[in-house]
Structure formats: structure tokens, C-alpha cells
N, C-alpha and C positions, 0 to 999 in steps of 0.2 A: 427313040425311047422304046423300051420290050414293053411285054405285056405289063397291064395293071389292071388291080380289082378294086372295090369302092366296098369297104365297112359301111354299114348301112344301121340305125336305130334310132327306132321312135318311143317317143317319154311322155310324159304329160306335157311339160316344159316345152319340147320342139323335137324338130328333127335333126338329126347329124351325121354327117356323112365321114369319112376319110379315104383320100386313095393312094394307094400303096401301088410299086413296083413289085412283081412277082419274080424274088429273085433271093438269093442266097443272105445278100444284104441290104433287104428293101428301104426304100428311101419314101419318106410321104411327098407326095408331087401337090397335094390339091385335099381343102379339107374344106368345112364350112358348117353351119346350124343355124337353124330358121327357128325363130318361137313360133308355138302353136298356143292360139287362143284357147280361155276356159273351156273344155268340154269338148275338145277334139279327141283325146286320147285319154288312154289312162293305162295308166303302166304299158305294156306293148300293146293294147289294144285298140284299134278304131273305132271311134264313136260319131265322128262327121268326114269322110271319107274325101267329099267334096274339097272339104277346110284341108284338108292333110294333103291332096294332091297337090291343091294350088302352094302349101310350102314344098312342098318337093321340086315342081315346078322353077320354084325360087332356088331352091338350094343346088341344082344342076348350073340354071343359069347362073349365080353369083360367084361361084365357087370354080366353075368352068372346069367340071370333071370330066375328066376325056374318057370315060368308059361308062355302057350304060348296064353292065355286068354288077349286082352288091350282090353281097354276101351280108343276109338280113339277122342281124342279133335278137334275141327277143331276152326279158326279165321281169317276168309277171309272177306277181304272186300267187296265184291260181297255180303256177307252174308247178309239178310235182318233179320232187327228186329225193330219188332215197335208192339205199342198197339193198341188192335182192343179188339171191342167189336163185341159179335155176339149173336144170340137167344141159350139158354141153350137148352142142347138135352144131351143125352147117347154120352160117348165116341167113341162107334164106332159109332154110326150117323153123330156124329162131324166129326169124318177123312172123312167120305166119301163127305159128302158135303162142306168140306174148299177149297178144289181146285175148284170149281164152285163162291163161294162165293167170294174168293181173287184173283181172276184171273187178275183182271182189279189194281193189288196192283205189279205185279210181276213182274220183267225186262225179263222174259221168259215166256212159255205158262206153264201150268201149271201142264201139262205130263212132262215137262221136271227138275221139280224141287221137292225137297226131302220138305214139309213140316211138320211143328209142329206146339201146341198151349199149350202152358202154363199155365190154368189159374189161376187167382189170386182171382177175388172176382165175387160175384154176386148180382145182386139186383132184384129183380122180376123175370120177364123171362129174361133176359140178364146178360151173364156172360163175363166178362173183362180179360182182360190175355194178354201177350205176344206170337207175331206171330212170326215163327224161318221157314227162307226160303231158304235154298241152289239149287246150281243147280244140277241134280242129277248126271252128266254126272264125278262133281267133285268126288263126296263124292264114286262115282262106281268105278272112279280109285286108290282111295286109298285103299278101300278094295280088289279091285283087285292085286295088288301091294301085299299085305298082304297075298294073299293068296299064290303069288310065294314062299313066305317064311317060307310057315303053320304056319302063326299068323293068327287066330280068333277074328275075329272083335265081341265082346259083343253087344257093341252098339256104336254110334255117342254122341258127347254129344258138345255144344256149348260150347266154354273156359271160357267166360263170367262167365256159370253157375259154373263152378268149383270154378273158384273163389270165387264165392258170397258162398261157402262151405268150403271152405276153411280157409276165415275170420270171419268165424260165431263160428269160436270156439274161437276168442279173443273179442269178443263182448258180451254183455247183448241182451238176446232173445229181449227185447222191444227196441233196437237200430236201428236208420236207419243210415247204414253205405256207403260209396261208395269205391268201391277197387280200383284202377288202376295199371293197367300193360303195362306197359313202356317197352316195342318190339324194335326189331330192324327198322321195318317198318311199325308194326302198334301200336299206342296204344289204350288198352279194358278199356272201365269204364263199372262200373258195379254198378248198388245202390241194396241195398238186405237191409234184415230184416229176423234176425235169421234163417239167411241163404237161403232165398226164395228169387229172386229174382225180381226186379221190375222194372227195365228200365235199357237197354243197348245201348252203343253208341261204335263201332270199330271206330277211328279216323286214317286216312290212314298217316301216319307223319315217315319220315325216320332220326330215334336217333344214330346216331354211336354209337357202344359201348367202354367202354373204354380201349381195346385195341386196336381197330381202330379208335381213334381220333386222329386226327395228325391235328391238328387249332390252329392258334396265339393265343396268351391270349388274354384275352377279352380287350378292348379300352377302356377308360374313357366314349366314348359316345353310347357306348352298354350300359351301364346304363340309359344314357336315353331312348334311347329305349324299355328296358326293362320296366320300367314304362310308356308308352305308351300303349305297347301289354299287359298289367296285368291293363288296364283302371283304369290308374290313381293311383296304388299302393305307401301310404306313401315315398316318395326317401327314408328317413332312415331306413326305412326296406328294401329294395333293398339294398342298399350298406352294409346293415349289415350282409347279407347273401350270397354277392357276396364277397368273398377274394380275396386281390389283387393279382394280378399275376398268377390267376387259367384260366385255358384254356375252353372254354365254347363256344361250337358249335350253329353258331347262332337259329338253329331250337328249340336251349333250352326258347327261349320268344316265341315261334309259342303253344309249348306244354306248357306250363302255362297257357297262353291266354284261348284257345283252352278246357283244363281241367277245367279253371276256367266258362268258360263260358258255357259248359254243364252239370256243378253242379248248375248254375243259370239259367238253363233252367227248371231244371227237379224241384229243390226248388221253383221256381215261379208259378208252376203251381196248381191251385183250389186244396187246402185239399191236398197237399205236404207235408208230416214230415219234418221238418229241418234235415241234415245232422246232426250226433253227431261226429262220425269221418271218419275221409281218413286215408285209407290202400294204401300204396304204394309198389310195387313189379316191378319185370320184372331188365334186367341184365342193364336197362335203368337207372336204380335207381342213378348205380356208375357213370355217365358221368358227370364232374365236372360241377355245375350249376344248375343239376336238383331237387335237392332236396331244394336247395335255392330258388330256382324261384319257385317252388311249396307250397314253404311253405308262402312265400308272395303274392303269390296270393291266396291261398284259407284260408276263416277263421275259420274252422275248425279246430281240432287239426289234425298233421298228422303223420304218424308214418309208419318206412323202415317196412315192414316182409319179413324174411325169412325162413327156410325149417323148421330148429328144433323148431319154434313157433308154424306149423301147425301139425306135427306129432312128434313121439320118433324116435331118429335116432343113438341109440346104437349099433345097426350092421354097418351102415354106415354112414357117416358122409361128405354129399357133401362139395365140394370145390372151388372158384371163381364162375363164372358166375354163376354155377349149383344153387348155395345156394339162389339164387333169381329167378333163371327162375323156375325151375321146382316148385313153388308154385303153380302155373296153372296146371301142370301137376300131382302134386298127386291131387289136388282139382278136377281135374278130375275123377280119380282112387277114390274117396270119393265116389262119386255117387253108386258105386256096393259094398263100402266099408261098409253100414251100416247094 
């Protein structure tokens, strides 16, 4: 077997790994997630470092990854991403002068935070792109953490961007597409074009999954509601997509809304492509409601993906949650993968 890398991320929930072949048509070899008890993590962050090694510990041995090389996704909402435009220069000029330049953009001083700049396009002397802002105090303890356990941190990579590589291989290069991954407690959108991505939004939104749903079915007047928060969506589409007697946690019209309304932010703006489709993922997918309420709100076409859409999974073949979370997680592993 050639080389392989290990998608690497940590949630509240657990930790998860995936490893991939690094090759033209990567194949998953070996995958696995460990739960992590209350108050180990929270969003990509370490809170008991001790707790996190020993599931790491676990999830090499269970999983039996033949590489101790990941490529670490982070999706915090602390994380900052937005468009900036700046004077084009050399890459390394660039690094040295964005922490001067973005200072006044940053919820921390600017020694204390990990930056990046992505760019997209250029026009004369100014080049456009996305800025990627962690604090670095986080992103030092996870690789720290890593090191308890001789895993090798490659690189950092935003989950956003995984994604947005992840769905580029069910799309036409000229498509502008937007992913979403539907988290326990956050959900990522992501709008890309042949897998480059273009604008990202973390929404901080807590989805039960659906084995921790435990809610009354939904009420005759959650329907109304539900066309309310989805501003004004046809009722007969609502009720046609809402089955009676399914159980539907009311945050599922918060993330509709919410989805629906920064695919119309990002659409409405000067020389925006129209969306051609919505990729939906994340273990959020299966919470009875969300995929109705997503599909009534946005006009797009929309469609589940799961693991074996994004790579070959002849060695292994994930099963429940895994089959939709870890889309982020090898889309990450993508990145070292080409």
C-alpha cells in the first residue's frame, strides 16, 4: 500500500479520525471516533487534555491507523472568516504584514492569534480572498495534546475548506455549489466552485442527534411556525415534507431560517453566481425534520452525501453517524491527499 494521511477532529462529542490513500483515487483504509466525556472539549478546543489524549490513545489503537501523520481540522466559533481585500505583494510579504493590517478586525491582539489569507482573485494591485483567524493559544493546545501521543500535526486546515473538497468531486468544475454540515452544535456552510472556496459562515446552533432526541412530536402549530422562520414558505410545502407524527426538535425552524437566510445573503450580493446545488451532510442530517425543513426552505436542489460518494470504501465501510460526519473529516485529509 502507498502513502496515507489520517483526517484528524476534535468536537465536543469525541474524537474522529479517517485515513485515506494519497493518490489520484483515494480509497478510505481505516476510520474510527471515540466519545469524549462532558467538558473535555468544546468546539475544536481542549479543556482536559489528559481526557483527550487517553481517547486518542483509543482511537489509534481501535481503529488501527497505519499512519501517525493527521491533518488537524478545526470549526470553532470563535474562528473568524470573512473577505478582505488587501494590496497584492509576495506571499511571504503578505504573512508578515496581515497581522499589522487586520489588527483592528480581531477579537484578540494579533500575537495572540494563528492567521491566514486565501486568495481568490485580483484586480489591479488588489487581491481579494478569505481571511482565516484562530486564537493561537487554541490551535497550540491541540497540537500539544498530539504530541502526548506522537501524532504529528502536518498542518491545521479550516473544516469549511474540507468540505468545499470534498463536494467538488460530485459537482461540474463551473458550478457554484454551497455544503452544509449540520453538527452537533455548530453548523458550517460553505459556498465553493470546483472545490475552491468562497465564502464561509460557522452558525453556533445546538441540533441533537438522533440518538439523543428525546421531544414530543411536533404540534399542529409548529407548522405554523415553521413557515414563519422559513419567511413565508408555501404551507403546502411545509406540511408535505413534515410527516405526521415525526418528532422534530424545535431548533430544526431556527437552522432552516438561519441556512436559508445566508444562502440569501451570500446570493444577493454584486456579481454573486446563483447557487446550482446544496450538499448536505453532518450526523445532523438524520434528526427527523431537518431535511424537510431544508428542503423547503432553500430553492435549490438539495441532496444527503455521505462517505462512499466522497471516496472508495472497499476496505472499510463506515456505519451510522460515521457515514455522514466524517465527510468533513476525510475532506480534510483531501487537502495532503492530491
Amino acid at each position: 500500500m502507498g502513502k496515507t494521511i489520517v483526517g484528524l477532529e476534535l468536537t465536543e462529542e469525541s474524537v474522529r479520525a479517517a485515513e485515506i490513500t494519497v493518490s489520484r483515487t483515494p480509497q478510505l483504509i481505516a476510520c474510527g471516533e471515540v466519545p469524549l466525556p462532558p467538558d473535555a472539549a468544546k468546539d475544536s478546543e481542549v479543556l482536559d487534555a489528559g481526557t483527550i489524549a487517553v481517547a486518542l490513545r483509543q482511537l489509534w489503537a481501535g481503529a488501527r491507523f497505519k499512519s501517525r501523520d493527521v491533518v488537524l481540522g478545526v470549526a470553532s466559533r470563535r474562528i473568524l472568516v470573512r473577505e478582505y481585500t488587501t494590496q497584492a505583494m509576495r506571499p511571504d510579504l503578505l504573512r508578515d504584514a496581515l497581522p499589522y493590517q487586520v489588527q483592528d478586525l480581531l477579537p484578540v491582539p494579533a500575537s495572540q492569534a494563528v492567521l491566514d489569507f486565501f486568495p481568490l482573485s485580483q484586480q489591479g494591485d488588489q487581491v481579494s480572498g478569505l481571511l482565516v483567524a484562530a486564537v493561537s493559544e487554541s490551535i497550540e493546545q491541540i497540537i500539544g495534546t498530539l504530541d502526548k501521543v506522537k501524532l504529528r500535526a502536518r498542518s491545521v486546515d479550516l473544516t469549511a475548506f474540507g468540505l468545499a473538497r470534498a463536494t467538488a468531486r460530485l459537482a461540474a468544475p463551473t458550478e457554484t455549489v454551497a455544503t452544509v454540515f449540520v453538527g452537533d452544535h455548530t453548523t458550517q456552510l460553505v459556498v465553493s466552485r470546483g472545490g475552491v472556496p468562497l465564502f464561509v459562515r460557522i452558525l453556533p446552533l445546538d441540533v441533537p442527534t438522533a440518538a439523543s432526541l428525546r421531544q414530543a412530536p411536533v404540534p399542529i402549530d409548529a407548522v405554523a411556525e415553521l413557515e414563519s422562520s422559513l419567511a413565508l414558505v408555501p404551507a403546502t410545502r411545509v406540511r408535505n415534507s413534515l410527516r405526521a407524527g415525526s418528532t422534530v426538535p424545535p431548533v430544526v425552524n431556527d437552522l432552516a431560517a438561519r441556512v436559508r437566510s445566508t444562502i440569501a445573503f451570500f446570493a444577493g450580493r454584486p456579481g454573486a453566481a446563483p447557487i446550482d446545488q446544496v450538499f448536505v451532510t453532518g450526523a445532523g442530517v438524520a434528526v427527523p425534520g431537518v431535511m424537510p425543513a431544508l428542503t423547503a426552505a432553500i430553492d435549490a436542489p438539495l441532496r444527503s452525501v455521505s462517505v462512499e460518494e466522497v471516496v472508495g470504501v472497499r476496505a472499510v465501510q463506515p456505519s451510522g453517524d460515521l457515514t455522514l460526519n466524517l465527510v468533513s473529516t476525510i475532506g480534510i485529509a483531501l487537502g495532503e491527499a492530491r
